[in-house]
C-alpha positions as CSV (number, residue, x, y, z in Angstrom):
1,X,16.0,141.0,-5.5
2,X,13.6,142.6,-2.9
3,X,12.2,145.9,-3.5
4,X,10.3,147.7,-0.4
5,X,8.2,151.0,-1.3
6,X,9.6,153.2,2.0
7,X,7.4,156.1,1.6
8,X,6.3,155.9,5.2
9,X,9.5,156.1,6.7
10,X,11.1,158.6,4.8
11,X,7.7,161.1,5.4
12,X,8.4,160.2,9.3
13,X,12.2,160.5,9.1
14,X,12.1,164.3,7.6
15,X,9.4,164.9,10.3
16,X,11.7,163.9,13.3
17,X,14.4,166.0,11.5
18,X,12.3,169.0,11.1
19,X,11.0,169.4,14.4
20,X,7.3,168.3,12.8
21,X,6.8,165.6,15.1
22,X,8.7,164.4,18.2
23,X,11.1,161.7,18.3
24,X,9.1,158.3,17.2
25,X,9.9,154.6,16.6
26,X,11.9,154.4,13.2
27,X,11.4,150.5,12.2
28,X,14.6,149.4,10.0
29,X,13.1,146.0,9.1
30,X,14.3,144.7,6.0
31,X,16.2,148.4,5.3
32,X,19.7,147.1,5.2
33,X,19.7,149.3,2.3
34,X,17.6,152.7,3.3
35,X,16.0,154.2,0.6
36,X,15.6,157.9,0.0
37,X,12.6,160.8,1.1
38,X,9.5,162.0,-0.6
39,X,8.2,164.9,0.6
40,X,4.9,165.6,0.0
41,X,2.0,168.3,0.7
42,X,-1.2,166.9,0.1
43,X,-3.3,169.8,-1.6
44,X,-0.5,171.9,-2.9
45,X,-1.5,172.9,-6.1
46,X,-4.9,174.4,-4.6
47,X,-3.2,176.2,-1.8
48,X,-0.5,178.2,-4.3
49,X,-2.8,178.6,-6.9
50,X,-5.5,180.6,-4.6
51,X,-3.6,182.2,-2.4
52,X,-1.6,184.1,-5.3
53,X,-2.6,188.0,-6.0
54,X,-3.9,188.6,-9.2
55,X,-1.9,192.0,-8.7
56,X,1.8,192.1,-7.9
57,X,3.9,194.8,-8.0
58,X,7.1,193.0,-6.7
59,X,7.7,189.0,-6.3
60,X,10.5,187.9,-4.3
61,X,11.1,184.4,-4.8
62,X,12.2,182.3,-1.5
63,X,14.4,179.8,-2.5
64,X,17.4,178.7,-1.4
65,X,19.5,176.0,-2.5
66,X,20.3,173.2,0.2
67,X,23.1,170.6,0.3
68,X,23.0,167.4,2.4
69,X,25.7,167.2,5.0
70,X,25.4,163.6,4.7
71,X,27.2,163.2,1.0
72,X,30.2,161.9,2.3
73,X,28.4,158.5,2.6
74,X,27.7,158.9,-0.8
75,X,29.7,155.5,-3.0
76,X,30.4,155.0,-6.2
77,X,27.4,155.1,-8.4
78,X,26.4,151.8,-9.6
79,X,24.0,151.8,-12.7
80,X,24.0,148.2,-14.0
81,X,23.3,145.2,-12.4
82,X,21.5,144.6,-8.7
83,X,23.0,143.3,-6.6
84,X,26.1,144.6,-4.0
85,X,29.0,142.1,-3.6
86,X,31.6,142.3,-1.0
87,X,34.0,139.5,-0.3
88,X,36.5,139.2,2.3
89,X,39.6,137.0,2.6
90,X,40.4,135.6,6.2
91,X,44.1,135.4,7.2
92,X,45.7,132.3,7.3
93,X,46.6,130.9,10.9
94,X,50.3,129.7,11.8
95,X,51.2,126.0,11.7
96,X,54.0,124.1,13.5
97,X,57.2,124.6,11.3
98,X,57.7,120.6,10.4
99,X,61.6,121.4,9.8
100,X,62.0,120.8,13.1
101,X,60.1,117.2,14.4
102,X,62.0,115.2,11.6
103,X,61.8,111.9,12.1
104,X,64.1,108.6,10.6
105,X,62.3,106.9,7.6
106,X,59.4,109.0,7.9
107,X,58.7,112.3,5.1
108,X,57.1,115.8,5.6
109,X,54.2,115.7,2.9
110,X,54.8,119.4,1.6
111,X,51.5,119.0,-0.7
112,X,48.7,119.4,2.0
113,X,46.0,121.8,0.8
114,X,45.4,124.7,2.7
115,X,42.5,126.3,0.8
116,X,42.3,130.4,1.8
117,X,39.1,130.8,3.9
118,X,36.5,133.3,2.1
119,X,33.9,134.8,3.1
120,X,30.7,137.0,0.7
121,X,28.3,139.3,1.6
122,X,25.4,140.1,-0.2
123,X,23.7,143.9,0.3
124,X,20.2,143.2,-1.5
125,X,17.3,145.4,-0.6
126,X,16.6,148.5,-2.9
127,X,14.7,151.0,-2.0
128,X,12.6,153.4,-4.6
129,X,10.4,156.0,-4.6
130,X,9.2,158.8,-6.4
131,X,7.7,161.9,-6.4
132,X,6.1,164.6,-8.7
133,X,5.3,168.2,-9.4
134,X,2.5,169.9,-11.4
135,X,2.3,172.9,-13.1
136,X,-0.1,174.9,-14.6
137,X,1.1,177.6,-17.3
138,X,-1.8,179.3,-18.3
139,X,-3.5,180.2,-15.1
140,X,-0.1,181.5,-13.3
141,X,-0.4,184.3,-15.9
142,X,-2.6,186.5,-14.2
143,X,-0.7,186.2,-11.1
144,X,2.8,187.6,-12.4
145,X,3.8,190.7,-14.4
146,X,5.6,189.1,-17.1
147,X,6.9,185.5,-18.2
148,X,10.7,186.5,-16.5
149,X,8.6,186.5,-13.2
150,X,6.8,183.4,-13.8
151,X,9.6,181.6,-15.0
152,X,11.4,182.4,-11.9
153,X,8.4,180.9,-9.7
154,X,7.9,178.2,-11.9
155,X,12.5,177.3,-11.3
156,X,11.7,177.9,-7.8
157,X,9.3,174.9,-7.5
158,X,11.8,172.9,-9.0
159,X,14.7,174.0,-7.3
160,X,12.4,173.0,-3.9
161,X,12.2,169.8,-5.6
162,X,16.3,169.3,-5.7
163,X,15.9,170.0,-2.1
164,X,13.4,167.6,-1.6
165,X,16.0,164.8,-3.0
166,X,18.9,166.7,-1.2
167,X,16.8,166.5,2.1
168,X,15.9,162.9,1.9
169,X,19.5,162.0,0.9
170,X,20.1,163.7,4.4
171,X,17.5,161.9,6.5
172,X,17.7,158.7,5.5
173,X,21.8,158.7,5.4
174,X,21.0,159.8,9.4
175,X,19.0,156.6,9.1
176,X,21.5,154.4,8.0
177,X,23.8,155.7,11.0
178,X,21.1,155.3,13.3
179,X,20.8,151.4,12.4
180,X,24.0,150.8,12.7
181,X,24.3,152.5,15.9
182,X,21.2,150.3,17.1
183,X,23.0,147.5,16.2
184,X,25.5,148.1,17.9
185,X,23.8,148.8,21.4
186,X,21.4,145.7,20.6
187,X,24.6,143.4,20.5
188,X,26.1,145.7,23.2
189,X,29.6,145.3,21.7
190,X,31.9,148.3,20.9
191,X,30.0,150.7,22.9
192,X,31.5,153.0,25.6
193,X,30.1,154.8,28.5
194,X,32.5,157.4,28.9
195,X,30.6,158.2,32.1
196,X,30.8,154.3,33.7
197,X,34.5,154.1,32.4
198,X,34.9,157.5,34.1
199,X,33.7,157.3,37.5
200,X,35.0,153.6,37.5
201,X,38.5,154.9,37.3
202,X,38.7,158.4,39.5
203,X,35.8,156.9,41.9
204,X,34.1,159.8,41.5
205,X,30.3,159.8,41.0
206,X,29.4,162.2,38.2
207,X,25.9,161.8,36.8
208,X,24.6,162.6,32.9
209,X,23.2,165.4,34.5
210,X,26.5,166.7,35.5
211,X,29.2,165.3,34.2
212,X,29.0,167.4,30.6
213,X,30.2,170.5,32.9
214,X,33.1,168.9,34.5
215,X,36.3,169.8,32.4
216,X,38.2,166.8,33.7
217,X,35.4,164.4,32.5
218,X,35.6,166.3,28.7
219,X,38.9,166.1,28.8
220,X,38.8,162.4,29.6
221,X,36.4,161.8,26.6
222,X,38.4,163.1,24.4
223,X,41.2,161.0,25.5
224,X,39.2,157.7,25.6
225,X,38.2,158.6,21.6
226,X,41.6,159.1,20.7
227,X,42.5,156.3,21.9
228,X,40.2,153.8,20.5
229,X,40.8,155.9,17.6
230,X,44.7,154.7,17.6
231,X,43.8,150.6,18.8
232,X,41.4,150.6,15.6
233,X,44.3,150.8,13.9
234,X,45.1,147.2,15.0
235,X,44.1,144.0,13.3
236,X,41.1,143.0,16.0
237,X,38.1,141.3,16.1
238,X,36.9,143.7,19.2
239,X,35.4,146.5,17.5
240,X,33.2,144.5,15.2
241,X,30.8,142.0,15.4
242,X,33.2,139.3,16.0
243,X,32.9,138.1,13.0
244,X,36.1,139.1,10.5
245,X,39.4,140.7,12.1
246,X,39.8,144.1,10.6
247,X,41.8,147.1,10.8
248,X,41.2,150.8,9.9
249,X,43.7,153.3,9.3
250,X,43.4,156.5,10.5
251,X,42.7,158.3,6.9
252,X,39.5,155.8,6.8
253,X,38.7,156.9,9.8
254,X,35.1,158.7,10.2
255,X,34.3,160.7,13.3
256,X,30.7,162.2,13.8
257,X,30.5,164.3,16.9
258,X,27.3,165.9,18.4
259,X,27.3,169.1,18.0
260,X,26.6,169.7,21.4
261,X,29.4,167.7,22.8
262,X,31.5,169.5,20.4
263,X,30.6,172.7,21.7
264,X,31.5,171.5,25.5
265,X,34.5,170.7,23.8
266,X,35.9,173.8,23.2
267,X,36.6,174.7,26.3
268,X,39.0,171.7,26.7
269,X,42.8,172.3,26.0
270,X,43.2,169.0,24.4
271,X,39.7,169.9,22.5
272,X,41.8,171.6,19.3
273,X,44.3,168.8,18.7
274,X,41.6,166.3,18.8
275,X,39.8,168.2,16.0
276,X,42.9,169.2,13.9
277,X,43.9,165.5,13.9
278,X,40.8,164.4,11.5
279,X,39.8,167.7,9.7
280,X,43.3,167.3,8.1
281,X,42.0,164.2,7.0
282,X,39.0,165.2,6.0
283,X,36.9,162.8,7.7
284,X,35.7,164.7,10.7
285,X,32.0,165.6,10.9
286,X,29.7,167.0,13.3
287,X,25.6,166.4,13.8
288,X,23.2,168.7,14.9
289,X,21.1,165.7,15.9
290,X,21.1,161.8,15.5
291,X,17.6,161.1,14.9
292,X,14.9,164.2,15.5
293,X,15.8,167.9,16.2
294,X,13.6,168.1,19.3
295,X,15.6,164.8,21.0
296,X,19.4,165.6,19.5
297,X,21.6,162.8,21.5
298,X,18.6,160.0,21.1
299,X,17.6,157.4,19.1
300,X,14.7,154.8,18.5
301,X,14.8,152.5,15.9
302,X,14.1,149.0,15.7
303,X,17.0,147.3,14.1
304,X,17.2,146.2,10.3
305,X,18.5,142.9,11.8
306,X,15.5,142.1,14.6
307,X,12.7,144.3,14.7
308,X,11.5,142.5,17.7
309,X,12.1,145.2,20.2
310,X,13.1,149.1,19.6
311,X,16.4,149.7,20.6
312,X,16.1,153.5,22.6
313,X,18.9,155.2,23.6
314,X,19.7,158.8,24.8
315,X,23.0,160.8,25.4
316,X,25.0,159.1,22.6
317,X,28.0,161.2,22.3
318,X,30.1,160.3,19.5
319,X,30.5,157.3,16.6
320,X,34.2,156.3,14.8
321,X,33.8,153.8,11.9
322,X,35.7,152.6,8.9
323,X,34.7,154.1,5.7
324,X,33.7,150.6,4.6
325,X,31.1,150.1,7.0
326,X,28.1,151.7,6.2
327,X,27.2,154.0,2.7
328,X,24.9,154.4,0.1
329,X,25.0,153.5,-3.9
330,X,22.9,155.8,-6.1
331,X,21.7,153.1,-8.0
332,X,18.9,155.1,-10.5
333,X,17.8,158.6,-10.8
334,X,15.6,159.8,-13.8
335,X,12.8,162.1,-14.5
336,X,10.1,162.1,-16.5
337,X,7.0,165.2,-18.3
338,X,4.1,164.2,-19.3
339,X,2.4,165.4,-22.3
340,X,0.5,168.7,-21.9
341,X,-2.8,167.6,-20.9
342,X,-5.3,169.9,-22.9
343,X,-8.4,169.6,-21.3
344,X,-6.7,170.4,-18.0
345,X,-4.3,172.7,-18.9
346,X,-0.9,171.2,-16.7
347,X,2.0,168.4,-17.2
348,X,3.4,166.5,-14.7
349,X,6.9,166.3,-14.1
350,X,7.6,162.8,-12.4
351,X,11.0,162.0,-10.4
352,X,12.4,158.3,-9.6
353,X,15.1,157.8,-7.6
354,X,16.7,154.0,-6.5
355,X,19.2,153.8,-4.0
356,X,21.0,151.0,-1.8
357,X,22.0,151.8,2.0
358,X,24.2,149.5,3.5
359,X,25.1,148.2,7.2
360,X,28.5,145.8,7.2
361,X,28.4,144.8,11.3
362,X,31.7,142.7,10.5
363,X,33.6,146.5,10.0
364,X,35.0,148.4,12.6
365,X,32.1,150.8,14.5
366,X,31.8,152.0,18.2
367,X,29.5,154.2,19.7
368,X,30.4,156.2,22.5
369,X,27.3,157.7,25.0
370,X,27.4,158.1,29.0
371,X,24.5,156.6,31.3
372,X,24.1,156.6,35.1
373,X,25.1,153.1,36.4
């Protein structure tokens, strides 16, 4: 079972996200399975505990609760055992009906063995972390007017640790997207360039630069994901890696949008059918970004499958999947306090989180971006 400490990357991935650094290399080696963020400021207990007022007449606590718009990726929890199993049945090809070559003192042997073809896939690579908080009772006293107060501090570091986990649950699902979608262009199966496919069939010569302010063109998007949308719904090889023949219904559909796009949708007629035809099913999403705030539509990663080269891409538009394609298993999450420690005066609280992110290429995923020819 490999186990790979992925501090590093999730302290870059929440970077990207929150604007803190521009849009870097994100290297997916051996991350099959991403693992989750630690968020960490180096010097923290110093900088609170100094910078509080010994007098304070009123404290208004800044918290606020966040939820990841990612938890949709979220799978069953699995608790016991390590390893992720998936196993897939091939469908039997047709043979020549024997009824009708019989031949004079010759028989049909109607015992030949046709053993069902099977295929397994193994999801290996866990990914922990963890992270921890300090806190120091007796010294926060002369900074608060009563124990209410400091007790409401004390829940707000703690709540700001829920949002650390929430946070990382978010980034590093975007990371598991932004794999797969690397994959994807690496391979350079089931991707579309709306704007090629475009121009190749009006003869027109739109650019990026223009095209996402021609109504025709948006309108022709949204057709062209529809669509695909309704062929996925065929047993093919053609919007996978080749590899198994699938088929995705439209309720295990997921649509991620940018939000960008989305909002050039709206002025398209066909824009609100489109919508309404996945938010009744409750798979539609949009993104604010793909990989880092200050670069919405791009990515960078180097592949979990090669990390030879870094796969960089810009203007991606839109991804469809099957549900069964990519996800997480929240494998382990505990905490831990440490005694109080007397000399110092503080206990640690100490969190450990295990999770499992998971790229299938044999399921159905496209991307859909535009690029100048």
């Amino acid at each position: 079972m490999e186990v790979k400490q992925i501090y590093d990357i999730v302290n870059s991935v929440n970077s990207q996200t929150m604007g803190i650094t521009d849009l870097t290399v994100v290297d997916e080696q051996g991350l099959i399975s991403l693992g989750q963020t630690v968020l960490t400021t180096n010097g923290l207990a110093d900088t609170w505990l100094n910078s509080l007022a010994q007098r304070i007449g009123r404290t208004i606590i800044s918290f606020r609760e966040y939820k990841s718009k990612y938890s949709d990726m979220v799978l069953d929890s699995m608790q016991w055992g390590n390893i992720v199993q998936k196993i897939k049945v091939s469908m039997p090809e047709a043979t020549e009906d024997e009824s009708y070559s019989l031949v004079d003192g010759q028989s049909v042997d109607m015992y030949k063995v046709a053993n069902p073809k099977v295929t397994q896939s193994f999801f290996t690579t866990e990914t922990p972390y963890q992270f921890y908080v300090t806190i120091k009772r007796e010294q926060l006293k002369e900074a608060f007017t009563s124990e209410n107060a400091m007790n409401g501090f004390i829940g707000a570091i703690y709540g700001e640790v829920q949002n650390a986990i929430e946070l990382s649950l978010e980034g590093l699902a975007r990371n598991c997207i932004n794999n797969f979608i690397a994959e994807r262009l690496k391979s350079k199966k089931c991707t579309f360039n709306l704007l090629e496919m475009y121009n190749t069939e009006t003869n027109k010569e739109l650019t990026v630069n223009t095209c996402l302010h021609d109504k025709e063109f948006l309108a022709y998007c949204v057709s062209r994901i529809n669509l695909i949308s309704k062929y996925m719904e065929n047993m093919t090889k053609i919007y996978n890696d080749g590899t198994q023949t699938r088929h995705t219904p439209k309720t295990l559909q997921h649509l991620r949008i940018l939000e960008d796009f989305e909002s050039r949708l709206e002025t398209v007629v066909q824009y609100q059918a489109f919508r309404d035809g996945y938010v009744k099913l409750n798979n539609y999403h949009t993104i604010s970004f793909w990989q880092s705030i200050k670069s919405p539509d791009s990515i960078n990663v180097k592949p979990s499958s090669d990390n030879t080269a870094a796969v960089s891409q810009s203007n991606i538009l839109a991804i469809l999947y099957d549900r069964d394609a990519l996800g997480l298993y929240k494998k382990d999450s505990w905490n831990s306090t440490t005694p109080f420690n007397s000399a110092g005066g503080y206990y640690n609280t100490y969190y450990h989180h295990k999770e499992l992110y998971f790229n299938d290429l044999s399921e159905n995923f496209v991307v859909f971006y535009i690029a100048d020819a």
